[in-house]
N, C-alpha and C positions, 0 to 999 in steps of 0.2 A: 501365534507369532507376536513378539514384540517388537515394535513399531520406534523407532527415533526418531520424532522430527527435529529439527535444527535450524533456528530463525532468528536473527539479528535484528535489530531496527528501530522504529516506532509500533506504536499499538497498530497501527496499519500494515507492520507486517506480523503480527503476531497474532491478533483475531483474526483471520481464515484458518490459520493453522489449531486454533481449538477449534471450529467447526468439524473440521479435519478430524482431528481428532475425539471426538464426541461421536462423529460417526462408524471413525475403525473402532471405537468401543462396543458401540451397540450391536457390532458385527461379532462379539463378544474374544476381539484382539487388544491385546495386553498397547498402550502406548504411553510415552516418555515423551511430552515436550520441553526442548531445551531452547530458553530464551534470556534474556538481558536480565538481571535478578530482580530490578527494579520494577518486571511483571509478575511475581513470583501472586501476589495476592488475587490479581486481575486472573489468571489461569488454572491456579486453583478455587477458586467462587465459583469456577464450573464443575468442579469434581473430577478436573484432568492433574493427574499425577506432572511435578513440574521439576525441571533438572535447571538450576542457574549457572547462565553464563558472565562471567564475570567482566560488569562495565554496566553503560546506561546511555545508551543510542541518545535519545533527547538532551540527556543535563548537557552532550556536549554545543547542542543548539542553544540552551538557553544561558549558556556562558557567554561573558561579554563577547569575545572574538566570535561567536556563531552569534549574536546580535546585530553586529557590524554587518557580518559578510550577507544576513540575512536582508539586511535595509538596505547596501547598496546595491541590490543584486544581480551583483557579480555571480556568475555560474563557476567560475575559475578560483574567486577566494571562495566560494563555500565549498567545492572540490578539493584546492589544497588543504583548509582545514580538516577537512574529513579524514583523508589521507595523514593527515599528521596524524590526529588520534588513532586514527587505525595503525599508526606502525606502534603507536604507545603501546597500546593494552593488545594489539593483536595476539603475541605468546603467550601471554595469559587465557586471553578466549580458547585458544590451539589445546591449552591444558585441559580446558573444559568439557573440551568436545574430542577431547580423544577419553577422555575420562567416562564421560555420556555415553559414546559409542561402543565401550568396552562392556557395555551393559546391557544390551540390547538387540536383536540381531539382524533387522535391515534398518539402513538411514535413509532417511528424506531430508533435503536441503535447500534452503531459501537459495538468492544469488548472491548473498553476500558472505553464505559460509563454503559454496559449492567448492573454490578450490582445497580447501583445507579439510570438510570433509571428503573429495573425491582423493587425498592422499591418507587419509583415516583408514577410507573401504580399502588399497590398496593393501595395505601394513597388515589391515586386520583379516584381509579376505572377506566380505563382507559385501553385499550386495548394494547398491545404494542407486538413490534417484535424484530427478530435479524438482521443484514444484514453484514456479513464480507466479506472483500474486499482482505483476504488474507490465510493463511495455513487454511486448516482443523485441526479444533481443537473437531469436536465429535467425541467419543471413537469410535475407529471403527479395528476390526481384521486386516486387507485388510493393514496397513499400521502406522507405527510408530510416535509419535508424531513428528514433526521438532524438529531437538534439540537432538533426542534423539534415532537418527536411528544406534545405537549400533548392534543392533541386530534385525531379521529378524523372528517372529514366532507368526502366531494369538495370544497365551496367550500374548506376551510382546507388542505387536502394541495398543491393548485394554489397558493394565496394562501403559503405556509408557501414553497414555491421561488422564486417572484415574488418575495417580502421580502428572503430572501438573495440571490439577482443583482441587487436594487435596493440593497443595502447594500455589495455587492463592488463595485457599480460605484463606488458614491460615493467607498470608500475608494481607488480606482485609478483616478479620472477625470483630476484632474490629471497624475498620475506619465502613464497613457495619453496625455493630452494633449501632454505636455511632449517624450516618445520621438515624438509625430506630426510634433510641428516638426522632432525633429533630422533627419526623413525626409522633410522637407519636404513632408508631407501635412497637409490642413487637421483643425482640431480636428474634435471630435465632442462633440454635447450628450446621445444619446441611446446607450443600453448597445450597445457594438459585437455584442454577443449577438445583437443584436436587427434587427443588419441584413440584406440580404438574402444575403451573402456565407458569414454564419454558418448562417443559419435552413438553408440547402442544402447546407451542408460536411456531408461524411458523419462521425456521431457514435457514438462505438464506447464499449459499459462491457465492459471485462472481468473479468464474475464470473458466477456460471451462473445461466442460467433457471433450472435445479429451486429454487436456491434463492430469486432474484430473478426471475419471468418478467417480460415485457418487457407494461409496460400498455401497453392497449388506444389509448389517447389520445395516444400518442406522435404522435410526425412517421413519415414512411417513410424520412427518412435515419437515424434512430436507431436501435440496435439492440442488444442485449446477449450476449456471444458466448461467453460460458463463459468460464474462468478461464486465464492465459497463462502457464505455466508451465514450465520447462525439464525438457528428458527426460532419461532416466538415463544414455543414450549421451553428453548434452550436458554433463552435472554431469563425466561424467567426464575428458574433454576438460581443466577446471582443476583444476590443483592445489591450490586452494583447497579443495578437495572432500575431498583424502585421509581419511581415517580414523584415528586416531592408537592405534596398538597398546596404550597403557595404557588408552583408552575400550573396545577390543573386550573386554581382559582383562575390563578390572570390569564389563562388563554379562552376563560368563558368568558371574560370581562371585552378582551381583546383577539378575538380569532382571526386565523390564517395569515397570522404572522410570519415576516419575512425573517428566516433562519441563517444567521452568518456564525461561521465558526471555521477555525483553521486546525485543530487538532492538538497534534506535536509539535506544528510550525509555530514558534511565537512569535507573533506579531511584536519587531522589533521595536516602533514607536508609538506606543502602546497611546502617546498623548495626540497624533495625528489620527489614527484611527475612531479615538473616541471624539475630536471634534468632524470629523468626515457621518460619523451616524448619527451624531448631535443636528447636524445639516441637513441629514436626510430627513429625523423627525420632525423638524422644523418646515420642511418642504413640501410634507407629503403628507396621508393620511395612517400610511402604512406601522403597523407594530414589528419591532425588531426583537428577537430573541438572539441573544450573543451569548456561544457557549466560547469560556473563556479560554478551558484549553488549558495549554502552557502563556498564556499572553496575561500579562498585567491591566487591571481595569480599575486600578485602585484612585485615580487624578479625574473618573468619569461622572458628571453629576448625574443626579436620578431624574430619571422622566417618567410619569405613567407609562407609557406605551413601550417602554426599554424594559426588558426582561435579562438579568445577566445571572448565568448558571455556570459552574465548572464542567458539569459534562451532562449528558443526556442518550437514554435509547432515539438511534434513528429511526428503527421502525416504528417506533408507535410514534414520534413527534411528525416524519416530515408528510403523511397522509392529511396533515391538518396545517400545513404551509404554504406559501401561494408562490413564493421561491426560494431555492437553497442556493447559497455567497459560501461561496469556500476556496481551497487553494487547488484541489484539482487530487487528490488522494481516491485512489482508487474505491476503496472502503465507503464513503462518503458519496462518491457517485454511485455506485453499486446501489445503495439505500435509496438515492434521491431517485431513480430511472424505474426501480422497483414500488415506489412509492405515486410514481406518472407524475413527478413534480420537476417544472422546470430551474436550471441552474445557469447561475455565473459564476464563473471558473476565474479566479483572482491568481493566475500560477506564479508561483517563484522560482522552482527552478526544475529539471533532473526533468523526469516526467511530461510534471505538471502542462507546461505548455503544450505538447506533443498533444495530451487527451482535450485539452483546453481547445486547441484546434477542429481536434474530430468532432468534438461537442458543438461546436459552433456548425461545423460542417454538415453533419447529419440534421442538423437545426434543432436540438436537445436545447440549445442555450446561447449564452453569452461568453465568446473570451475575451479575456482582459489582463494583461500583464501586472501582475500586483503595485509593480513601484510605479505605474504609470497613472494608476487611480486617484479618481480625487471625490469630492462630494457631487459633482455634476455628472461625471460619469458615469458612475457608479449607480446614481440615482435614475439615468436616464439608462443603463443596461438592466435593472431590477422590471423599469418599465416594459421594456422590448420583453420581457418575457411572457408580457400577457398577450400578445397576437397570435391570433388563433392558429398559424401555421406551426406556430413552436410547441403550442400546445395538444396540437392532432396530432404532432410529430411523437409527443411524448407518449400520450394516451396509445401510440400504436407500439411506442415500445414497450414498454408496461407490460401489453398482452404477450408480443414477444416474449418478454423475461418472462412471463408467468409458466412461458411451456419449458424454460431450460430447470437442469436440478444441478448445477455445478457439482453438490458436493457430493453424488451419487454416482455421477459419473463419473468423478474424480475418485471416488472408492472403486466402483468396478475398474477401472485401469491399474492401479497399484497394485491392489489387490491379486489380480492375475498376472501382473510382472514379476512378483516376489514370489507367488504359490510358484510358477514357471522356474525363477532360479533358485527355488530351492527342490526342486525334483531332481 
């Protein structure tokens, strides 16, 4: 069987889907993953065959107008920005992934390609699934959409997911529409969610019951499978992974330094940031490691205790951190909870707050609204992270995570969805 996965994004959405697929390999199934071109190096260093989608999820954050809307943060301007590129380059993506699909013979899809591949498998006849890497987004009593946790009450948690897939649809009815014709299938008035194609496609989140168990009120094709993440035999495999000899020196120089890093979020005022950790070092005794990411640190002076790297393995760094400062990216939690190391969640937007919450709540960490940070803050939530409740809290998830396999589980379900619709 050959396998198509199909995933948009940042590298947070794109590494679980090589785990993914590193695993249907070894099950010795043929797989294709199709992602932003600008992964094309990052996906093959694993030895996964890679199909490019044409565009680049990040450049459009680190552009001035995703700068702005990232520092004021507004959820509304970084929403329409997105929306805008998305209607740019989306027929182009469209040509990609019908191109990709035409190659292959069941698809898997993030939730940013889902509608356009779910009119792909239609065209092509072609079996296809879901697989997200982040928030629950099925209507479910038990819990509010992210975004939208106002209020606490089965009618509004159910009505709070209804409202955003009645608002996604509206803003992708046309665009859907318009990809229906070039496939020559007829339009659609009502959310393709909502057909019978989708209601039974089997529906994957991968992030873990302990911490999200799977409501009651679901469907039986939905399911929530633990977190998907690459093993340490697999990090090593790319040389993306190496370890850089002056990072081993200074963490024997300087150990269990506090880890701050945002990813593909670039930290928009790269000059405020760096006097906020300037502050910290000056305040505390703590060593910082700042992985830079997409964010500018070129205005930062050097201090002994400031370690700054463009990127770094999680697993093997945050075992030997005392806290991990990030923006609240699934990926990145995933590593820190697995690692028993507590976090501050600096969220910006989409998500972030939503787990930034849960993380506080299960007493995993600290949340903290990014644009509301400052040096005191910031410094005095690093603190809170050493009371020993947050830390037993941690240590007990840890063991938790140690008994889940997300990505095994995640292969026995597809696996048997696809043998199934192809008998």
């Amino acid at each position: 069987m050959h396998f198509g996965i199909f995933t948009y994004g940042s590298r947070g959405d794109v590494q679980p889907y090589v785990a993914l697929a590193l695993g249907l390999m070894s099950q010795r199934d043929e797989v294709t993953l199709f992602a932003p071109e600008n992964f094309r190096e990052f996906v093959e260093s694993y030895g996964v065959r890679f199909g490019p989608l044409y565009g680049d999820a990040e450049a459009i954050l680190h552009a001035e107008d995703g700068l702005k809307a990232l520092d004021s943060g507004n959820v509304v301007s970084l929403l329409r920005l997105m929306a805008k590129a998305s209607k740019e380059i989306q027929p182009r993506v469209n040509r990609d992934l019908l191109a990709g699909s035409e190659t292959v013979d069941v698809l898997i899809a993030n939730v940013l390609c889902l509608y356009w591949i779910q009119c792909i498998a239609e065209k092509l006849n072609k079996p296809w699934a879901v697989l997200q890497v982040s928030l629950p987004s099925t209507p479910t009593r038990e819990f509010p959409f992210a975004g939208l946790a106002f209020l606490h009450a089965p009618w509004y948690n159910r009505f709070s997911h209804q409202l955003i897939r009645y608002i996604y649809w509206r803003l992708n009815k046309k665009a859907v529409n318009d990809f229906r014709k070039e496939l020559s299938l007829p339009p659609v008035s009502k959310n393709p969610l909502d057909a019978p194609d989708a209601i039974h496609a089997l529906n994957l989140y991968a992030i873990s019951p302990s911490m999200v168990p799977r409501p009651k009120d679901w469907p039986a094709n939905t399911a929530v499978t633990g977190f998907i993440q690459l093993s340490s035999s697999q990090r090593a495999r790319s040389p993306m992974n190496e370890i850089p000899a002056p990072l081993q020196a200074w963490l024997r120089a300087y150990p269990r330094p506090v880890y701050i890093g945002f990813g593909s979020i670039p930290v928009a005022n790269a000059a405020r940031m760096g006097h906020i950790i300037m502050d910290i070092l000056s305040s505390s005794d703590f060593p910082i490691l700042f992985a830079r990411g997409w964010s500018s640190t070129v205005s930062w002076p050097a201090h002994p205790r400031l370690f700054v790297i463009d990127q770094v393995n999680h697993e093997w760094l945050f075992p030997q951190c005392r806290a991990v400062v990030f923006h609240g990216g699934v990926g990145t939690m995933a590593a820190a909870l697995k690692a028993g190391v507590p976090m501050v969640i600096l969220s910006v937007f989409v998500d972030q707050p939503w787990w930034g919450q849960l993380i506080q709540k299960q007493k995993l960490g600290i949340h903290l609204p990014f644009k509301k940070i400052g040096s005191s803050s910031l410094l005095k939530a690093i603190k809170k992270t050493e009371q020993p409740e947050i830390r037993e809290q941690v240590a007990d998830m840890r063991e938790r995570l140690a008994g889940e396999n997300g990505v095994e589980a995640t292969l026995e379900l597809v696996r048997s969805y696809f043998l199934k619709k192809q008998d």
